[in-house]
C-alpha positions as CSV (number, residue, x, y, z in Angstrom):
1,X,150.8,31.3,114.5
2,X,153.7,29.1,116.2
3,X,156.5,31.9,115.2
4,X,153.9,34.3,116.4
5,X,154.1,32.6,119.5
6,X,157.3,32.2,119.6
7,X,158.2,35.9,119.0
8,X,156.2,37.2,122.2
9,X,157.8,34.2,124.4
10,X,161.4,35.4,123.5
11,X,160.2,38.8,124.2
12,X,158.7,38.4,128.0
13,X,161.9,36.1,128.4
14,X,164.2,39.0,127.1
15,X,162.2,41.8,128.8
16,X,161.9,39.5,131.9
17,X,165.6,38.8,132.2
18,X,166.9,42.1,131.7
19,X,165.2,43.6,134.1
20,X,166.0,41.1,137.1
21,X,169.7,41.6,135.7
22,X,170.0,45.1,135.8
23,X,167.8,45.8,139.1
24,X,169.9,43.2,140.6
25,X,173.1,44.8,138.9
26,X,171.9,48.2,140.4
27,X,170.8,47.4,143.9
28,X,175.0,45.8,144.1
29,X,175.4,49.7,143.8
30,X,172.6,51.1,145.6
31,X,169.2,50.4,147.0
32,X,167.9,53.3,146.5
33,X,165.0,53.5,144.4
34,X,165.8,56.2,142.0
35,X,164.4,53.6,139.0
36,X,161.7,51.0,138.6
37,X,163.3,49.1,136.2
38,X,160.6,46.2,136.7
39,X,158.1,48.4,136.0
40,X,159.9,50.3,133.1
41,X,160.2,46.5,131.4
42,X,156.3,45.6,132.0
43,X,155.3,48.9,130.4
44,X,157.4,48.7,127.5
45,X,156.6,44.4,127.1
46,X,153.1,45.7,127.0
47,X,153.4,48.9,124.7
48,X,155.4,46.9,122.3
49,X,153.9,43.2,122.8
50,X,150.5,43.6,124.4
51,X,148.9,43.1,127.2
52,X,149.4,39.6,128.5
53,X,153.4,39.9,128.0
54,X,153.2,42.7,129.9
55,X,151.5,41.4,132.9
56,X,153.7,38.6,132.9
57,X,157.1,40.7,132.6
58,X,155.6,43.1,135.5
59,X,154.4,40.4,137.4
60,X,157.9,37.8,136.6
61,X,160.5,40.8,136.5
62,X,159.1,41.9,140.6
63,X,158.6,38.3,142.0
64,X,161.7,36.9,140.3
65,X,164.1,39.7,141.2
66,X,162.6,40.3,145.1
67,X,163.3,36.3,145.2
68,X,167.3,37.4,144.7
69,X,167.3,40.5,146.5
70,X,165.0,40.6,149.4
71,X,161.1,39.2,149.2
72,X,159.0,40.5,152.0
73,X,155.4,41.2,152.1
74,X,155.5,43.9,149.4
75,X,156.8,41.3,146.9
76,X,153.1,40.2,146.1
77,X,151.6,44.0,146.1
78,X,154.8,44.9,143.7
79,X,154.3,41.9,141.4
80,X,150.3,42.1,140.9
81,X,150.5,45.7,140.4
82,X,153.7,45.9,138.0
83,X,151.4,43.2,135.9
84,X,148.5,45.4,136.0
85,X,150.1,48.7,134.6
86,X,151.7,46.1,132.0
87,X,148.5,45.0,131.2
88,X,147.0,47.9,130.7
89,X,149.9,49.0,128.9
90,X,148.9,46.7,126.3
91,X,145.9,48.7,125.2
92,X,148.2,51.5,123.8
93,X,150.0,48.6,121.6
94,X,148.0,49.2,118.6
95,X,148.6,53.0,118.3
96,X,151.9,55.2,117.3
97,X,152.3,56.8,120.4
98,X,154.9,60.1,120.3
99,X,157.9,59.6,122.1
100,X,156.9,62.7,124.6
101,X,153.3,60.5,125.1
102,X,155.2,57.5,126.4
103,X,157.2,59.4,128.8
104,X,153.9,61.5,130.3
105,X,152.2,57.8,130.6
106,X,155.0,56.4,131.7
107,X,155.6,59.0,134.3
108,X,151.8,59.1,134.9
109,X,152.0,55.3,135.1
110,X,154.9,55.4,137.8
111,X,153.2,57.5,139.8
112,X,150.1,55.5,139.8
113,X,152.3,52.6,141.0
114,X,154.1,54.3,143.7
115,X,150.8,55.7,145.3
116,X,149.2,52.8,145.3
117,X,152.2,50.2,146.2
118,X,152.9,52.4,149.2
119,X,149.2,53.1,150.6
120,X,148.8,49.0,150.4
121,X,151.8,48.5,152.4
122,X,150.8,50.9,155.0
123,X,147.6,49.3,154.9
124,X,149.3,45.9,155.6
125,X,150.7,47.4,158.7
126,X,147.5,48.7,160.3
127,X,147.1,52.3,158.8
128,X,144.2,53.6,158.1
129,X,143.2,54.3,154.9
130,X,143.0,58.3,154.7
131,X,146.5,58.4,157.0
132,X,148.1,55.8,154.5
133,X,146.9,57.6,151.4
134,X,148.2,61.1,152.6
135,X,151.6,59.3,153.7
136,X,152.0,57.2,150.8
137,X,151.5,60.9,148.8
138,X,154.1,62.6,151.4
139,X,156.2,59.7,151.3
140,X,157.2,60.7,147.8
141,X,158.5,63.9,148.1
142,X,159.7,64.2,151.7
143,X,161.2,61.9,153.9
144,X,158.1,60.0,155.9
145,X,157.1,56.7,156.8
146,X,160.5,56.3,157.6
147,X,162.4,57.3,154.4
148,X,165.2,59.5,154.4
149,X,165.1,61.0,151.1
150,X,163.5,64.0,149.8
151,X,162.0,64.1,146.3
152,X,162.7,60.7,145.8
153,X,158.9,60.5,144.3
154,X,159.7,62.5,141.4
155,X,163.3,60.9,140.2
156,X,162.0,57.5,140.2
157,X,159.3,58.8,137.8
158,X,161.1,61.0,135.7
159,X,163.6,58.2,135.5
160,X,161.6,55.3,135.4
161,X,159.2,57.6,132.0
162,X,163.1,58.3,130.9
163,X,163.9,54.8,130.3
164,X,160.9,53.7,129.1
165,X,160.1,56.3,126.1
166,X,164.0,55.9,125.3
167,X,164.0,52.3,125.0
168,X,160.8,52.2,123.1
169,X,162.1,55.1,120.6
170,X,165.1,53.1,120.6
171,X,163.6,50.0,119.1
172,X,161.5,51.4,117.1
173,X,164.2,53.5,115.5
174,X,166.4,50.2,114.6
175,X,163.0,48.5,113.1
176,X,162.7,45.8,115.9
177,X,159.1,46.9,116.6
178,X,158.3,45.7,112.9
179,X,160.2,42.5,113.8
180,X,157.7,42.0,116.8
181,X,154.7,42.1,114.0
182,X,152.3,44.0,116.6
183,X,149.5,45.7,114.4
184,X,150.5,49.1,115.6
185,X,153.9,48.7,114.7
186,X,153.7,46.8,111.6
């Protein structure tokens, strides 16, 4: 049981610390969100280590890196709702999922979070609901609510499902998904 243990710590620490290093290491070269490497991290810690080590990295990777870069009163919405889709991430950790099945969920998964992180903070500013819901929807594919960008929606998702089903096929081609002793990937 201790190794067991021991096994998902160094995972949420490695999961957790590589994604505050490389969203910190990208937004030195642009903020633009174009990846949610957070949320990428907290799907995959989940996938491959269950659901409470993906709830923490989701919830860890977002509070932790907004503390570098720039908290503000998305940084709680972000965190809780990274954890969340880690969490439920965890559910699909006892199944062989198809690398094109990780992508769809994980693009499904980004959307979900995008919605919802954007209708909350126009909620927080005095929206109401049905006007933040059909901006927070805009929002993603032309520039509204004060963004600039169009289609900026659909790259963060296709690159955020990207990263995630290549990671995951990455470690399980190299074995380490045995290593973590999961039952689906025993």
């Amino acid at each position: 049981m201790p190794r067991v243990k021991a096994r998902l710590l160094a995972i949420v620490a490695v999961f957790t610390g590589l994604s505050i290093a490389l969203r910190v290491a990208k937004n030195l070269f642009t903020q633009i969100q174009f990846v949610n490497i957070p949320l990428a991290f907290a799907m995959l810690g989940g996938l491959v280590a269950g659901s409470r080590a993906g709830f923490t990295i989701g919830l860890l990777a977002f509070l932790l890196s907004d503390l570098v870069l720039a908290p503000g009163p998305w940084t709680p919405t972000n965190s809780l709702l990274a954890g969340v889709i880690g969490y439920l991430w965890g559910f699909a950790n006892r199944l062989d999922l198809d690398k094109s099945i990780v992508f769809v969920l994980a693009f499904l998964s980004t959307f979900a979070y995008d919605i919802v992180s954007s209708v909350v903070f126009y909620l927080v500013l005095g929206m109401p609901p049905l006007q933040a819901l059909e901006l927070g929807l805009l929002g993603l594919f032309l520039p509204a609510g004060g963004g600039y960008m169009l289609g900026v929606g659909p790259v963060t998702e296709i690159s955020t499902a990207l990263l995630t089903s290549s990671v995951y096929w990455g470690l399980k081609r190299r074995g380490v998904l045995t290593w973590v002793g999961s039952p689906g990937h025993s």
